[in-house]
N, C-alpha and C positions, 0 to 999 in steps of 0.2 A: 098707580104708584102708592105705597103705602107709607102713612107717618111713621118715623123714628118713635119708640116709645119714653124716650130718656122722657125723665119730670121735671127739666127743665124747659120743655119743649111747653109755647105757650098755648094754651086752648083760646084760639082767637075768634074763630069762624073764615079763615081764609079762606078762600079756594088754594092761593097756590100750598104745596108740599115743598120744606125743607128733604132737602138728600144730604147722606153724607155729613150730617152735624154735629158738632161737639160741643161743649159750655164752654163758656167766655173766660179770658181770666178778669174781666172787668165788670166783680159782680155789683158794684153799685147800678150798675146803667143795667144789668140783666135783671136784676131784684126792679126798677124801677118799668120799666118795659113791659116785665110778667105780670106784674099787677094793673098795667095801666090798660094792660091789652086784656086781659082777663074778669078783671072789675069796675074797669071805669062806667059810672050812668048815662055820661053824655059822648059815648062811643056808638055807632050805627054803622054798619054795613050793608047797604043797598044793592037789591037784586041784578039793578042796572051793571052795577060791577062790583061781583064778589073779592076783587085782589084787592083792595081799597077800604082801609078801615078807617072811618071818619070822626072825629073828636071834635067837638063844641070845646073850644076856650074860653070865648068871650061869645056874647050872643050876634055878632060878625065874624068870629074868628073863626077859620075850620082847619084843624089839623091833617094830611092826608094820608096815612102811613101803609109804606108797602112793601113789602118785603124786598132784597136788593135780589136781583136774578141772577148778579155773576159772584155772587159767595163771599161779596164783603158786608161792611152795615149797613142797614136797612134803612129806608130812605122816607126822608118829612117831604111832601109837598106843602104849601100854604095857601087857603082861600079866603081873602078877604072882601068883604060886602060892606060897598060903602053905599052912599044914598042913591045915585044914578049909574054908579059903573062899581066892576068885581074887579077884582086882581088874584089871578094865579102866580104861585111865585115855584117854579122847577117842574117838571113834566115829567122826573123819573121816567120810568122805561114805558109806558104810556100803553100799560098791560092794561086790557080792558076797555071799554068803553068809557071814557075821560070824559067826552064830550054831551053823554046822555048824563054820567053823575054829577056834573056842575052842573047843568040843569035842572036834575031831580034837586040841588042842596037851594040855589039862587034862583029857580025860573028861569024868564026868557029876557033877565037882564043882563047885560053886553058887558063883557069883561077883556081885559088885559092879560096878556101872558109876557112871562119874563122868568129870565134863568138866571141863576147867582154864580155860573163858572159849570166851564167846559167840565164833563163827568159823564158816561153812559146813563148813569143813577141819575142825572139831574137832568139832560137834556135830549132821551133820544124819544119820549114823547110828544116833540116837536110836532113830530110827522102827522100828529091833527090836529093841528093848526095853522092859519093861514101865514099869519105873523105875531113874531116874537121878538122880545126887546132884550137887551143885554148892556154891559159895558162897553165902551169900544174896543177896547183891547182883545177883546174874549170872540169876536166874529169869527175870524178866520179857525181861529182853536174849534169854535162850536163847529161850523160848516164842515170842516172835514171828519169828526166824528160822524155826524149825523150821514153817513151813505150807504146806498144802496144792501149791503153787506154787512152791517154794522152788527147786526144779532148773531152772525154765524157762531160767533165765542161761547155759546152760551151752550152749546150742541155738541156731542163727541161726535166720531167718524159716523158713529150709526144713526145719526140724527136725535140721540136719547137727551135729554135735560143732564146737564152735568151737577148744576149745584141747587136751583129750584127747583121743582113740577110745576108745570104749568103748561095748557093747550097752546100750542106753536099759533094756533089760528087766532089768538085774543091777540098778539103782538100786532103794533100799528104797521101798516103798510107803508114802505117807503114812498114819500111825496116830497118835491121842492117848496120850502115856505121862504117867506121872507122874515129876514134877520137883521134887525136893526140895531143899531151901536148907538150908544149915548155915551153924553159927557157927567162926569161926577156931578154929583148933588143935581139931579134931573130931579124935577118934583114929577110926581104922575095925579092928578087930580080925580077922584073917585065921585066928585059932587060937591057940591059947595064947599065948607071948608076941611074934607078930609081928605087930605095928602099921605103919600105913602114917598118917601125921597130915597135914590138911590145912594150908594156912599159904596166909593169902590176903594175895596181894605188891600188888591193885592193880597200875598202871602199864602193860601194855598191853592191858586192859580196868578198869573201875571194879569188875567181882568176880572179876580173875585169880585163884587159885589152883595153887597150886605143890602136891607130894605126897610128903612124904617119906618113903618107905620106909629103914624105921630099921636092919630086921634086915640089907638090903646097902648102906644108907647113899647110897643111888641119892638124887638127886635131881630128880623129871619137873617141870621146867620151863616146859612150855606153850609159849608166843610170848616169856616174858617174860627168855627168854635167849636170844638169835640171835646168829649170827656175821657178819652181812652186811646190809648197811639196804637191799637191794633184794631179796636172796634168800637161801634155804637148801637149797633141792633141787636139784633136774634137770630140773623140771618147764620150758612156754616160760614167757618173762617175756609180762607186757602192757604192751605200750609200751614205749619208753626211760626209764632210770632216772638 
C-alpha cells in the first residue's frame, strides 16, 4: 500500500499507512501532532514494534502514540515506571508486539494494565494480557467489545484495510483475560511512595476513568478531555464532520 502524498501527511517512521486521508479542520491539534511526531528528540520507535511511537515526558513517563485503525483519532497509551512496579494505562488496538516494547522501554519489571473506558482504540489490546483493571461500571461495556470478531470492522468484503494499512498478522489474537472493576479513588501503588489513583469522571463513557499520577502530577485523561469535537490525531476522518 502506498502513502498518500498530501504535506500534511506526517513523516513519522510508522509502519502502519494512512488510506483515504484528508486534513483536519482542527488545525491547532494537526500543527501540534506534525511537529511532535516529526521533530520531537525524545520520540523512539523500536524495532520490537514499529506501529508505536514512543515519547519520553518525564524521565518515568512514556507517551505511546498509534495511529487509530478505524479512521478516527489517533490514540495516546501511557507508560509509567515507578520504583518496583510500571503502569500501563489503555491497550489501543494492541497492533504489534506490546509486550516485547514495555519490555524493550522498562526491562523485566512487573507492571499494571488498566483502561480509562470502553473504546476499540483503548481497549482491544487487552488480548495480551492476562489481567486488566478498570472502573466498575466499565466491565461488562469492556467484555463485550473485546470478542472474538471484534477487528472484522476494520476489513472490507475483500479482506483489504479500509482506513489504515497495516499486516492482519501484527493484530493480537483473541484470548479471554481477566477484568477487574474498581471502586473510585483506588490508589495503585508503583513502590514506596508513588501512587497513581483512579478518579472515575463518567461523561464520555458511564465508567470513564481518569489516572492520576500524583508523584509527576500528570493527569491521563482518556477521551474525556479532547481538543476538537471531530478529532485529535492524524489518523483519516470518516465521513464529513
Amino acid at each position: 500500500m502506498e502513502k498518500r502524498k498530501e504535506n500534511w501527511y506526517p513523516l513519522s517512521g510508522n509502519k502502519a499507512v494512512y488510506l483515504n486521508t484528508r486534513p483536519f479542520s482542527n488545525y491547532i491539534s494537526w500543527a501540534m501532532l506534525k511537529q511532535m511526531r516529526e521533530h520531537n528528540d525524545n520520540k523512539k520507535i523500536y524495532p520490537v514494534n514499529p506501529y508505536v511511537e514512543v515519547f519520553k515526558f518525564r524521565s518515568n513517563f512514556y507517551g505511546l502514540f498509534t495511529p487509530n485503525l478505524d479512521g478516527a483519532g489517533d490514540v495516546w497509551s501511557y507508560l509509567i515506571e515507578g520504583p518496583q512496579k510500571a503502569m500501563l494505562i489503555d491497550t489501543a488496538y494492541g497492533l504489534g508486539d506490546w509486550k516485547g516494547l514495555i519490555k524493550e522501554i522498562i526491562g523485566e519489571k512487573p507492571y499494571i494494565v488498566v483502561n480509562t473506558h470502553t473504546g476499540p482504540d483503548h481497549v482491544l489490546g487487552n488480548f495480551h494480557f492476562s489481567t486488566v483493571y478498570c472502573f466498575e461500571y466499565e466491565v461488562d461495556s469492556i467484555l463485550r467489545k473485546c470478542q472474538p470478531h471484534c477487528f472484522d470492522y476494520l476489513f472490507d468484503e475483500n479482506g483489504n484495510c479500509k482506513y489504515v494499512g497495516f499486516d492482519k498478522n501484527d493484530l493480537p489474537k483473541y484470548k479471554p483475560f481477566n477484568l477487574v472493576g474498581l471502586k473510585n479513588n483506588h490508589i495503585f501503588n508503583l513502590g514506596a511512595d508513588y501512587e497513581v489513583e483512579l478518579l472515575w469522571t463518567a461523561g464520555h463513557a458511564a465508567g470513564h476513568a481518569m489516572y492520576l499520577d500524583k508523584k509527576n502530577r500528570i493527569l491521563i485523561s482518556g477521551d474525556c478531555l479532547i481538543p476538537a469535537t471531530n478529532s485529535v490525531g492524524m489518523g483519516p476522518r470518516r465521513g464529513d464532520q
